[in-house]
VOGU-3710 file (C-alpha; in Angstrom, 3 decimals, decimal comma):
1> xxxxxxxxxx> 0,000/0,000/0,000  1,442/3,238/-0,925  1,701/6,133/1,719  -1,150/8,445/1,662  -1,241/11,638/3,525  -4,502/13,844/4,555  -4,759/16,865/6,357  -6,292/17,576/9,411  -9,101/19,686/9,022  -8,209/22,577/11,570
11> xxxxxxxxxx> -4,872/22,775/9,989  -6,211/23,332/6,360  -7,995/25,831/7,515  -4,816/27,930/9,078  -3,002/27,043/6,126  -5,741/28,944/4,445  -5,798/31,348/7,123  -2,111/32,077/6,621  -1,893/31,084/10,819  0,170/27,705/9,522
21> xxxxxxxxxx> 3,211/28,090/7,548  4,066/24,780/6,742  7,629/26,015/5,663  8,566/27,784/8,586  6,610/26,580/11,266  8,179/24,260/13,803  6,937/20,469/13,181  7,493/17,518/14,520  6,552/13,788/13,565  5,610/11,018/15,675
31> xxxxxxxxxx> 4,747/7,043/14,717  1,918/4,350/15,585  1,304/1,447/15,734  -2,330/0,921/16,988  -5,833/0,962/15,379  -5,911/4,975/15,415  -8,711/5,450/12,537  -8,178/8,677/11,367  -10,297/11,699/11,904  -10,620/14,854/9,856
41> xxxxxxxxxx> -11,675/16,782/12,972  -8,876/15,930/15,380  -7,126/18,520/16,661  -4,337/18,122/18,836  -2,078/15,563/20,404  -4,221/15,258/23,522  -7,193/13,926/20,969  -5,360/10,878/19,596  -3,920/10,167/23,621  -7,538/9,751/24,646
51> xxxxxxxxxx> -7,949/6,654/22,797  -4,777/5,417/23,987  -3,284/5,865/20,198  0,128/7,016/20,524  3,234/6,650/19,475  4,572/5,054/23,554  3,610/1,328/22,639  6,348/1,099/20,219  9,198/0,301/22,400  12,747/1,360/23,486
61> xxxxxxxxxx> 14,703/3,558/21,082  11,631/5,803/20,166  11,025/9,318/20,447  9,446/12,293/18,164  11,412/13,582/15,486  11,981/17,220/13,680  10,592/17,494/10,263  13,338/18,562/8,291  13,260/20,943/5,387  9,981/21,695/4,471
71> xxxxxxxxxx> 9,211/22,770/0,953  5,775/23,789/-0,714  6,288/23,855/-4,661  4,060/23,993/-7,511  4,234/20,746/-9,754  2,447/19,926/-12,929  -1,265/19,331/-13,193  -2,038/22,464/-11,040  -1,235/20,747/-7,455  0,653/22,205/-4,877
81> xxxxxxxxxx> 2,967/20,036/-2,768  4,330/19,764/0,839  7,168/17,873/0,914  10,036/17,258/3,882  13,452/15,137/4,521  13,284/11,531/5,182  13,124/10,674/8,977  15,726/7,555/10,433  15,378/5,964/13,276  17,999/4,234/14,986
91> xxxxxxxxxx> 17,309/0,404/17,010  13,554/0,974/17,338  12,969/-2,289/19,442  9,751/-3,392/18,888  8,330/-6,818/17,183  5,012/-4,685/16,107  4,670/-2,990/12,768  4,924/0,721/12,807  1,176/1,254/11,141  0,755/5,370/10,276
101> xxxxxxxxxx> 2,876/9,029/11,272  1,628/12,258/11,812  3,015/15,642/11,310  2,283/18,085/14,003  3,042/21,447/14,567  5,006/21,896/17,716  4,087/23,518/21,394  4,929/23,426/25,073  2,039/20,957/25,685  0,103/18,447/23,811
111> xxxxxxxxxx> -2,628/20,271/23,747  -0,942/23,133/21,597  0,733/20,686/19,689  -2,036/20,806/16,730  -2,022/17,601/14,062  -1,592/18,958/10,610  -1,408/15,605/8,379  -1,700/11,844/8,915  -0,003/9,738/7,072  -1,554/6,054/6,870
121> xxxxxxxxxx> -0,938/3,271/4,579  2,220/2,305/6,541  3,845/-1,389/7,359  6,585/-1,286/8,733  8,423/-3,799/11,294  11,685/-2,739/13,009  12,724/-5,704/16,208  15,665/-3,425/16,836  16,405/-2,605/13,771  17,159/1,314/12,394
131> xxxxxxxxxx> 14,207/2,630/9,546  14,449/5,294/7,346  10,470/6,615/6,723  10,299/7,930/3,873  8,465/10,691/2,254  6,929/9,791/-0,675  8,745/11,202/-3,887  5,478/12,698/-4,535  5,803/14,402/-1,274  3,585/14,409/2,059
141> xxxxxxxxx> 0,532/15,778/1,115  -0,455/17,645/-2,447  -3,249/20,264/-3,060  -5,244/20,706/-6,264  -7,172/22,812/-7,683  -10,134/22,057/-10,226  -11,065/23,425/-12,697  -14,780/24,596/-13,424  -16,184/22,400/-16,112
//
């Protein structure tokens, strides 16, 4: 399955807004590995700990990473793209696949820390191992715009 990312829906709106600056903005990534089922209207950190779906159950070597050089570009067929660095990992030990990431816009608490895109379609299984996740090539999350017909 190929990795798919969506935007929160609070976040499209401040990228609208202009409140979001996904290129200068401080964001940060984290990884899961439960049965989080995505939801346009979460908003923060504290939403997804709730459920219990966080990033803790994946074991010993674990911990939130920087996004690293943020772009937006314009690419053919009138889409706009976000697109960042790579992230690696280094001995994740855990015998459970890593299922889905989210981006997140960084703050002192988890409540400020506000979700900006989830990226699902993720299988990945580390027992100790180091990862790279990758980006797609076709970056983390595109816009389009349509025209009228």
């Amino acid at each position: 399955m190929a990795v798919i990312g969506v935007m929160y829906d609070n976040a499209l709106l401040s990228v609208v807004k202009q409140t979001l600056n996904l290129e200068t903005d401080a964001l940060g990534i984290l990884l899961g590995n439960s049965t989080y089922v995505f939801d346009p209207a979460d908003d923060n950190i504290t939403d997804i700990i709730a459920g219990g779906e966080l990033e803790n159950n994946i074991g010993t070597g674990y911990e939130r990473k920087d996004i690293v050089t943020p772009v937006i570009s314009l690419v053919a067929g009138n889409k706009v793209r976000f697109d960042c660095d790579d992230v690696a990992y280094t001995a994740i030990d855990t015998t459970t696949d890593i299922l889905w990431g989210i981006i997140y816009l960084k703050g002192a608490t988890e409540a400020d820390r506000k979700l900006v895109i989830y990226l699902e379609g993720l299988s990945t299984q580390t027992n100790g191992s180091d990862i790279d996740f990758r980006i797609p090539a076709t970056g983390a999350v595109e816009f389009q715009s349509v025209q009228p017909v």
